[in-house]
C-alpha positions in Angstrom: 37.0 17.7 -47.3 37.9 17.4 -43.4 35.6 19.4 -41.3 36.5 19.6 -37.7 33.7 18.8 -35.0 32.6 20.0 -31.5 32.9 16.7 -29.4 32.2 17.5 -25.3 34.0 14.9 -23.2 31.1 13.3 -20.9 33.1 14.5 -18.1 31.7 18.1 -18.5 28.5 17.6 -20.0 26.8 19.9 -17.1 29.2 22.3 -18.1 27.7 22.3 -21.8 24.6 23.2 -21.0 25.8 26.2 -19.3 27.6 27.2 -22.1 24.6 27.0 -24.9 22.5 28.6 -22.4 25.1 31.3 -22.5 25.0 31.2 -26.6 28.5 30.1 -27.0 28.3 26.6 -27.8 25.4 27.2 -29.7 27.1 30.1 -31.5 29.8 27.4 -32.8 27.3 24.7 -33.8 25.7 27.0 -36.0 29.0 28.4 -37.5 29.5 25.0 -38.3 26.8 24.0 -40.0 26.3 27.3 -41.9 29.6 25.5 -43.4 28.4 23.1 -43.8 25.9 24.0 -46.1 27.5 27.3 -47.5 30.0 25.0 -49.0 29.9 24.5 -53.1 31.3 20.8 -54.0 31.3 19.6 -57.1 31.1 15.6 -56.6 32.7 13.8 -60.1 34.4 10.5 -60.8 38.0 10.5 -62.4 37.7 6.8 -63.7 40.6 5.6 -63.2 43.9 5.8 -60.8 46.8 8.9 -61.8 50.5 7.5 -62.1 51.3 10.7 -60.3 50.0 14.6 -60.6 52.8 15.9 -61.9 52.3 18.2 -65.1 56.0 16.2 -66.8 54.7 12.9 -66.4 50.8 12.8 -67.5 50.0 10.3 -70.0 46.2 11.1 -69.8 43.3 12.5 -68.7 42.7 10.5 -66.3 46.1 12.9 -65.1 45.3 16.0 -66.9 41.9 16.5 -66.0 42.9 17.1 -62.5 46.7 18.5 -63.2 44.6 21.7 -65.4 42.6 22.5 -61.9 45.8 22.4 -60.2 48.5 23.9 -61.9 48.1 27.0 -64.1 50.7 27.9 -67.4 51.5 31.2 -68.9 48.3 31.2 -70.5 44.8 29.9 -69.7 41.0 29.4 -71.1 38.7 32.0 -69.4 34.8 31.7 -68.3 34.5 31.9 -71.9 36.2 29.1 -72.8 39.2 32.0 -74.5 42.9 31.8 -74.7 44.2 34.8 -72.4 46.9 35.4 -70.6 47.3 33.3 -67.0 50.7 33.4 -65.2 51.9 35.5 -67.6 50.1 38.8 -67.4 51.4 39.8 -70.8 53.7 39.0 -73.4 55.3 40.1 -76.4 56.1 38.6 -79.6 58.6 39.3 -82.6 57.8 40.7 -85.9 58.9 36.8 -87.6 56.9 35.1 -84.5 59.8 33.3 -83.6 60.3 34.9 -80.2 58.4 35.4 -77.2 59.3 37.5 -74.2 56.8 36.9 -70.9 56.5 39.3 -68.1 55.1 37.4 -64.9 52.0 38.3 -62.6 52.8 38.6 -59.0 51.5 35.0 -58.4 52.3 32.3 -55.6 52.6 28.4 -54.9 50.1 27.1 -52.7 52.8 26.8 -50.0 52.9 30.6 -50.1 56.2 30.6 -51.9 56.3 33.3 -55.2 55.6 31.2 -58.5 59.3 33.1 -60.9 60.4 32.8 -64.2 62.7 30.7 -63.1 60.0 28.3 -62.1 59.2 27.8 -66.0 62.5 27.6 -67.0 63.4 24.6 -64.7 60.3 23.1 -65.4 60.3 23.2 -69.3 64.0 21.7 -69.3 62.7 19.2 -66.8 60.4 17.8 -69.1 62.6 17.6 -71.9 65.8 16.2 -69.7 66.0 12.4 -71.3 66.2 11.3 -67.8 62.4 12.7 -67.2 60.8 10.3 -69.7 58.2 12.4 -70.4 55.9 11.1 -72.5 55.3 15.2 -74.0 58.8 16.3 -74.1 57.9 16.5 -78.1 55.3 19.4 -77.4 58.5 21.2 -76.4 60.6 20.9 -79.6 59.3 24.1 -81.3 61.6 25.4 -78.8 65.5 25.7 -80.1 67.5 23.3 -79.0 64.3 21.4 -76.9 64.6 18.1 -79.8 68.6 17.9 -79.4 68.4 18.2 -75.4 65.4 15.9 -75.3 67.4 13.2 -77.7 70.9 13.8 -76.2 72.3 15.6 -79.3 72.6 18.8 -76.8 72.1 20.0 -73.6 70.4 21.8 -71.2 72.2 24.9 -71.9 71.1 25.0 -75.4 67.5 25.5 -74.7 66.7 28.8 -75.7 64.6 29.1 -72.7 65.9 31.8 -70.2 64.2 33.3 -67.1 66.2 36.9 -67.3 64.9 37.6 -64.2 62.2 36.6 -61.6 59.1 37.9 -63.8 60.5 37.6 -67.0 60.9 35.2 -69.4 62.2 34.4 -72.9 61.3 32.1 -75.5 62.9 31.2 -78.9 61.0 29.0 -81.1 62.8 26.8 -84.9 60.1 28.6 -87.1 57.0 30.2 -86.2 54.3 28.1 -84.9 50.7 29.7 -85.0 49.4 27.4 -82.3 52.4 28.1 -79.8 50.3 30.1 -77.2 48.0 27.2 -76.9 50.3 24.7 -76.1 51.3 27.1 -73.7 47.9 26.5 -71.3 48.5 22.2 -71.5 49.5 20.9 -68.5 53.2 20.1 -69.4 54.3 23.5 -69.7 53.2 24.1 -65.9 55.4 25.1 -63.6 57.4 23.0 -60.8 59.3 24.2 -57.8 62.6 23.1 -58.3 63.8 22.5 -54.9 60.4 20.5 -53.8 60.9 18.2 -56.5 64.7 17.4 -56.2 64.4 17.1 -52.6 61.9 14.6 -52.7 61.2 12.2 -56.0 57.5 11.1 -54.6 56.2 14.7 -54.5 53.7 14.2 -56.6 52.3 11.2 -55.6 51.1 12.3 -51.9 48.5 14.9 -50.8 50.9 16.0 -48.1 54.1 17.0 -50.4 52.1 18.3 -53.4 52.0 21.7 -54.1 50.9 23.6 -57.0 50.1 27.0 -58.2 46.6 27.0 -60.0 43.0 28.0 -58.5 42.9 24.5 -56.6 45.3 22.5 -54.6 45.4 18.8 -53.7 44.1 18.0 -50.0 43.1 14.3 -50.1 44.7 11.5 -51.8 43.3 8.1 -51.1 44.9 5.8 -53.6 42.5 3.8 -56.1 39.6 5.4 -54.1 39.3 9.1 -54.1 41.1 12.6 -54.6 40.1 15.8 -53.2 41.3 19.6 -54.4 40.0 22.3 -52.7 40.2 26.1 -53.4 44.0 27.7 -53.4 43.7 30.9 -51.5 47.1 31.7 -52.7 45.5 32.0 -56.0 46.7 35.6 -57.6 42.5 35.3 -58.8 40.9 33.4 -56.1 37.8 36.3 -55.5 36.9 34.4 -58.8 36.5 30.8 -57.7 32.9 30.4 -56.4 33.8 26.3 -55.4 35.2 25.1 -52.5 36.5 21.9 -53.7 36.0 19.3 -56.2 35.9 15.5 -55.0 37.0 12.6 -57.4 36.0 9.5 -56.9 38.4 6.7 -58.5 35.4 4.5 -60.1 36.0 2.7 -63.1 32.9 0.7 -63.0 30.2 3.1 -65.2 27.2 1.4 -63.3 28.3 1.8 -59.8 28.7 5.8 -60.9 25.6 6.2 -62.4 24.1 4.4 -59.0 26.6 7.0 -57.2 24.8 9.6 -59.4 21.2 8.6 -59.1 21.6 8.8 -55.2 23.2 12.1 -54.9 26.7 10.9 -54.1 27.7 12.4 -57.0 26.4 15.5 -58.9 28.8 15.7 -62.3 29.3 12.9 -64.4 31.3 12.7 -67.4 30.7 10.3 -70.4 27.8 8.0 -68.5 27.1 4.0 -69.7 25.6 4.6 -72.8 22.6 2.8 -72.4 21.6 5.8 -69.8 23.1 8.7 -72.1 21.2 7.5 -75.3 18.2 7.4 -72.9 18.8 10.7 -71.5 19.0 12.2 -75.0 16.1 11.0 -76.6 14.2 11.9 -73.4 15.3 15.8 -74.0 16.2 15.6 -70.3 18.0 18.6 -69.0 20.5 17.3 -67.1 22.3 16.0 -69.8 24.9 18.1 -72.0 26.6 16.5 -75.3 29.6 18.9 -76.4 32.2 18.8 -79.2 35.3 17.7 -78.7 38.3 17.4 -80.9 39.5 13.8 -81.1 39.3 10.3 -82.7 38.6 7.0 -81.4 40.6 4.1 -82.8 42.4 0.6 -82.5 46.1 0.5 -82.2 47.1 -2.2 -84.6 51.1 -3.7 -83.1 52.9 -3.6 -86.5 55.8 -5.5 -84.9 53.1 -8.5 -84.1 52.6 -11.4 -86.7 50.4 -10.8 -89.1 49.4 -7.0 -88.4 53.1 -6.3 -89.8 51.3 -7.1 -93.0 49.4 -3.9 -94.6 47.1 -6.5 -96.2 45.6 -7.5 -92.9 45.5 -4.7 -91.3 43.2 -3.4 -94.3 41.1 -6.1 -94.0 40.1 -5.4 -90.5 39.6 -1.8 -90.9 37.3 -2.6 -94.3 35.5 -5.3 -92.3 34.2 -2.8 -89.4 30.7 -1.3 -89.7 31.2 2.0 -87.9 28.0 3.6 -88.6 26.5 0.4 -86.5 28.8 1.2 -83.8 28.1 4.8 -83.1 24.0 3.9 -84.2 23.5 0.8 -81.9 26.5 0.8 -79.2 28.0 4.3 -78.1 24.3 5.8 -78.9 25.6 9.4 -78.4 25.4 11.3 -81.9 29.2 10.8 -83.1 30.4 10.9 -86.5 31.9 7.9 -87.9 35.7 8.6 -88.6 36.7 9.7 -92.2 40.1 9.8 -91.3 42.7 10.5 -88.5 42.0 14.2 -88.0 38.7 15.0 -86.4 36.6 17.6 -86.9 37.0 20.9 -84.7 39.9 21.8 -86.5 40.3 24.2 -89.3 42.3 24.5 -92.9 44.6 26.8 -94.3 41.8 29.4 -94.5 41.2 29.5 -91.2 37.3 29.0 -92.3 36.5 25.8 -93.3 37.2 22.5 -91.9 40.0 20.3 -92.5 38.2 17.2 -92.5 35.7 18.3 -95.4 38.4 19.7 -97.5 40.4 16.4 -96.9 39.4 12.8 -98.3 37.1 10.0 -96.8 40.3 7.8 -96.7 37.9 4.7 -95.1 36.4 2.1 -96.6 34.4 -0.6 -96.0 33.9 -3.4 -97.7 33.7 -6.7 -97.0 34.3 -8.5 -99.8 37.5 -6.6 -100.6 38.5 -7.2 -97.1 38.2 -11.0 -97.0 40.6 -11.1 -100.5 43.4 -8.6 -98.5 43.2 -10.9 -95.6 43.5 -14.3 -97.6 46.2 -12.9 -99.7 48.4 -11.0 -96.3 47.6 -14.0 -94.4 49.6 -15.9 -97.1 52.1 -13.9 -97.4 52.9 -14.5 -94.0 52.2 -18.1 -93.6 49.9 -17.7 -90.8 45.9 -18.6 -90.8 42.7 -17.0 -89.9 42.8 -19.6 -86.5 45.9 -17.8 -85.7 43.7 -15.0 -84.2 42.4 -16.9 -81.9 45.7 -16.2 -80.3 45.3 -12.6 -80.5 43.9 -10.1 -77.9 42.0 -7.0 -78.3 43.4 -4.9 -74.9 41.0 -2.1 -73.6 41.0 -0.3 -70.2 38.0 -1.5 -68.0 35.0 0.8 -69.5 31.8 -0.2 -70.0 31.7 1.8 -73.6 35.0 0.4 -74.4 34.0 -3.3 -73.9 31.0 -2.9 -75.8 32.8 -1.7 -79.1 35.0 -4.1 -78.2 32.4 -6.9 -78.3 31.0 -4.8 -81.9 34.6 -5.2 -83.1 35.0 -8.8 -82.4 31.8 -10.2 -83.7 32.1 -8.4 -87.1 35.2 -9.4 -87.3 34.3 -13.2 -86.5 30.5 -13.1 -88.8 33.0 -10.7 -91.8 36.4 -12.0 -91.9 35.9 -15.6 -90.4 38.4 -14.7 -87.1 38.1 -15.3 -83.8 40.2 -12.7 -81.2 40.0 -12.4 -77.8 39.4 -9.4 -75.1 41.2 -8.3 -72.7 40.7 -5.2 -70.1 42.8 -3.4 -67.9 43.5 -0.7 -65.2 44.2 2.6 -68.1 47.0 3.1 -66.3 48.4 -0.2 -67.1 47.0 -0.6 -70.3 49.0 2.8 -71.2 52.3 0.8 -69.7 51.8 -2.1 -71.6 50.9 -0.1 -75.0 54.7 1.6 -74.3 56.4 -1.7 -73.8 54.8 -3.6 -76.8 53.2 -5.8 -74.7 49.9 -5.9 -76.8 48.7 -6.6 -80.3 45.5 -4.8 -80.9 44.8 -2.5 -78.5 42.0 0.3 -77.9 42.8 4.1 -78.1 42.1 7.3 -78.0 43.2 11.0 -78.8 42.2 13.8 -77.6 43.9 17.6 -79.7 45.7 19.3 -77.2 45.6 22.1 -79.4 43.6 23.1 -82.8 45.8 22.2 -85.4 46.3 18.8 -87.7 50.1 18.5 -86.2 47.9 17.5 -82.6 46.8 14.4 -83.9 49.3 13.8 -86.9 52.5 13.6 -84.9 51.4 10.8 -82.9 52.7 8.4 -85.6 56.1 10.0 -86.5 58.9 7.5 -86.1 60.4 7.0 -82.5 57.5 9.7 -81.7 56.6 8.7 -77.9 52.9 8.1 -78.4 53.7 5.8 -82.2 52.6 2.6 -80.1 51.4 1.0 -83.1 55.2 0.9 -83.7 54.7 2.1 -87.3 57.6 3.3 -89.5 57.3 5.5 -92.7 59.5 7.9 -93.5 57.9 9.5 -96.1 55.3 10.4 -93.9 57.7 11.3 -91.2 58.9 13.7 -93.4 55.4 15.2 -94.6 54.7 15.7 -91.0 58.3 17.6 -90.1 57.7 19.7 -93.1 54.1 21.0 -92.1 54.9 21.1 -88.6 57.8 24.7 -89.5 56.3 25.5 -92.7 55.3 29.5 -92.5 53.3 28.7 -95.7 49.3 28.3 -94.7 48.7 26.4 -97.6 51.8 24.6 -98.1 51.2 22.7 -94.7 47.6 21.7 -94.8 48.6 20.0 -98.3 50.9 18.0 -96.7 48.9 17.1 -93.8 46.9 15.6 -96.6 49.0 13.8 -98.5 50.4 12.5 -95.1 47.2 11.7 -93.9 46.6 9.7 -96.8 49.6 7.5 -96.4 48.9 6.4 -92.7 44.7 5.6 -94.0 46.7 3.3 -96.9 49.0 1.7 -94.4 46.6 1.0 -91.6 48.5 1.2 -88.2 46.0 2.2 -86.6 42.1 1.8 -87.6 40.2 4.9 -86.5 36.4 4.4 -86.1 34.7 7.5 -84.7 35.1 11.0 -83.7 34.8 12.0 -79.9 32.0 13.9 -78.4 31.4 13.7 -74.9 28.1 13.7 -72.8 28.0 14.9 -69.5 25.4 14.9 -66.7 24.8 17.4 -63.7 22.7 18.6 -61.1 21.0 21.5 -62.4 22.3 23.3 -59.6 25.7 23.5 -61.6 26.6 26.7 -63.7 29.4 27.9 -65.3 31.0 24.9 -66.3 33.7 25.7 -69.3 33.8 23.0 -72.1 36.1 24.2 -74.7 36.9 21.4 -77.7 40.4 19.8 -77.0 39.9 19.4 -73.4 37.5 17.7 -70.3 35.1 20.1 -68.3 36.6 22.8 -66.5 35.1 23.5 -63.1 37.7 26.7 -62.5 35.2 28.7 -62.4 31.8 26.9 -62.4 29.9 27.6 -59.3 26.2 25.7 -57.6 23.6 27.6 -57.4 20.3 26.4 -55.7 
């Protein structure tokens, strides 16, 4: 955050004293560093460089974490970590839950300008406009006529998404969808100003352009090195926001920000090397804080790629991974070893219980069975186990990440007699090259963006924009669709099963263990909101000493 400073020219140096004797100068000094140290920063370290902060184009959280500090939706998650109204200061909702009418706060931009309906309506259509490529225009389809805009069977006009006037706004959804309001706090249904970003393509992308309407607004911008928000006085709530700002370092490097961290440079750190987390735990040490989190950490498997187009193969390196080693002796931080594709955090048809333990373990491991399946696919596609040595295991640069890596590769070379290689990369370009194909096994991850199976199980639906494994099945596809409109509780979560099921037979992708994530802080920090699909929130956190 830019301070300003009193500088005195040497020219008039007599005339300084003369003013401190007369309390002025001396008035100002202390002003300034009462700021100085009234000031509440919370000092953090993204990981890796945004493409832009723009709420249509994130493609991670490496985007998202900052974009939900920035920009606010109709709805939010409170100091409790509870949906409630946010831009929207309340709503009403048919009797068949199919449509939604929104009556707008008085709220503004950060440029002062009111936040409308409007707003929302150019936004959501923005994101689903083909020309967009956004990579979440599918979050938008439960809206009618969102999927036939977004694919160029209709148009903009079709959207049944209509600002009636400049604090009102009205939503018609395909079928009723009981995690709706939800989606409604994710970054991609944000609002955009319409004429900032037709006048000017690069908005996001530059401190000096970007505005925003959340309880922080983007200051600082220093590419690859560091990004600054700092509190939005325009804020309809700002009286609530104890911090001034929150700086982000742009370190991908886990050493250098635990060295950052360990000298005071930094006072929140999320997911630390895990050498220092396991550490931390065992010691009991307070400053470290392990929370759920709804996702699943797995290997993308390019079905397109010689010989992971064989479902053989592809079973043979999931059945020749020891997970339970891997969270035990490499990530160290108490995760659960994937049973499946959806993690736990989310619930079944009775609203009680969780759908992972009323679903199948659908993984095995065995590796006996999984050197047969990869002699016999391997034959099938007359390629050999040296072939691999050709092959790359692409991950973005993370200390974590390369160790499983390394776990990966050496069971694979003592299990299965194969010898792949490793490869990292910026996460920004490793996302690029995932989108283009341009990988054949490649490290992932998922994080819910909201609490229901669909969050994770649409990912692999044909065409679907996140399916990088490149994976076809249309009986699945058509599991999925079903569950995704199906009013009937039960119905859905059944199919979710059975679709579930199909994609742990077929392999695309190899799952191997539930997210948690540990973070670490100065005890000075309270208030911090960690709610299950998302990364800290530090809206309303606040430092105490």
């Amino acid at each position: 955050m830019k301070r300003s400073k009193i500088r005195v020219l040497s020219i008039i140096l007599a005339l300084a004293f003369v003013i401190t004797g007369c309390g002025g100068g001396g008035t100002a000094k202390k002003d300034e560093a009462n700021k100085e140290q009234t000031a509440k920063v919370i000092k953090t370290n993204n990981g890796s460089e945004p493409g832009a902060l723009d709420p249509a184009l994130a493609t991670g959280t490496h985007e998202s974490w900052i974009l939900e500090h920035i920009f606010e939706g109709l709805m939010k998650y409170d100091k409790d970590g509870q949906l409630v109204p946010g831009v929207a200061e309340k709503y009403e909702e048919s009797e068949d839950k199919t449509k939604y009418i929104f009556h707008l706060r008085d709220s503004k931009w950060s440029d002062g300008k009111p936040v409308t309906a409007e707003d929302f309506e150019y936004a959501w259509k923005r994101v689903l406009n083909p020309e967009t490529a956004a990579s979440y225009a599918n979050q938008l389809y439960y809206i009618q006529g969102g999927e036939e805009y977004n694919t160029g069977k209709g148009s903009a006009d079709d959207v049944k998404v209509k600002a009636t006037d400049e604090k009102t706004l009205e939503v018609e959804l395909n079928a009723p969808t009981s995690y709706f309001l939800e989606l409604l706090a994710d970054k991609t249904f944000a609002p955009v100003q319409k004429e900032l970003v037709e006048s000017n393509k690069d908005w996001a992308k530059d401190a000096k352009t970007h505005v925003s309407n959340g309880p922080f607004k983007l200051t600082k911008w220093e590419h690859r090195s560091k990004i600054d928000i700092e509190k939005n006085d325009e804020y309809y709530n700002a009286d609530e926001i104890k911090l001034s700002a929150i700086q982000y370092d742009i370190i991908e490097d886990k050493n250098t920000e635990w060295q950052k961290f360990e000298g005071g440079e930094l006072n929140y750190i999320v997911d630390p090397q895990t050498d220092t987390a396991a550490q931390l735990i065992k010691n009991k040490d307070p400053r470290i804080n392990v929370s759920d989190m709804v996702g699943t950490y797995y290997l993308n498997l390019n079905t397109e790629v010689k010989p992971l187009d064989n479902v053989k193969v592809r079973q043979a390196l999931s059945m020749a991974i020891d997970r339970q080693s891997i969270v035990d002796n490499v990530v160290q931080g108490g995760q659960k070893t994937a049973s499946g594709i959806v993690p736990y955090g989310i619930f079944d048809e009775t609203g009680k219980k969780e759908f992972r333990d009323t679903a199948e373990d659908l993984i095995v491991e065995d590796v006996s069975k999984a050197k047969e399946l990869l002699k016999e696919g391997l034959e099938e596609t007359g390629m050999t186990a040296e072939d691999f040595s050709k092959m790359t295991i692409l991950y973005n640069t993370d200390e974590t990440h390369k160790k499983v890596m390394q776990a990966v590769q050496e069971m694979w070379k003592q299990n299965l007699g194969i010898d792949v290689q490793l490869e990292n990369a910026e996460f920004q370009v490793k996302l690029d090259r995932e989108k283009a194909g341009d990988y054949q096994i490649s490290r992932a991850g998922w994080l819910g963006d909201y609490l229901d199976p669909t969050t994770m199980m649409d990912l692999w639906l044909i065409d679907g924009p996140f399916n990088d494994a490149n994976w076809t099945n249309e009986e699945y596809d058509k599991l999925v669709k079903d569950a995704m409109v199906s009013p009937d509780a039960k119905k859905r979560m059944d199919e979710f099963r059975e679709a579930e099921k199909i994609i742990m037979n077929e392999m695309p992708i190899i799952p191997i263990y539930f997210y948690n994530q540990a973070q670490v802080s100065d005890a000075s920090i309270k208030g911090v909101v960690n709610t299950a699909q998302n990364y800290p929130s530090f809206i309303y956190a606040d430092i105490v000493e």
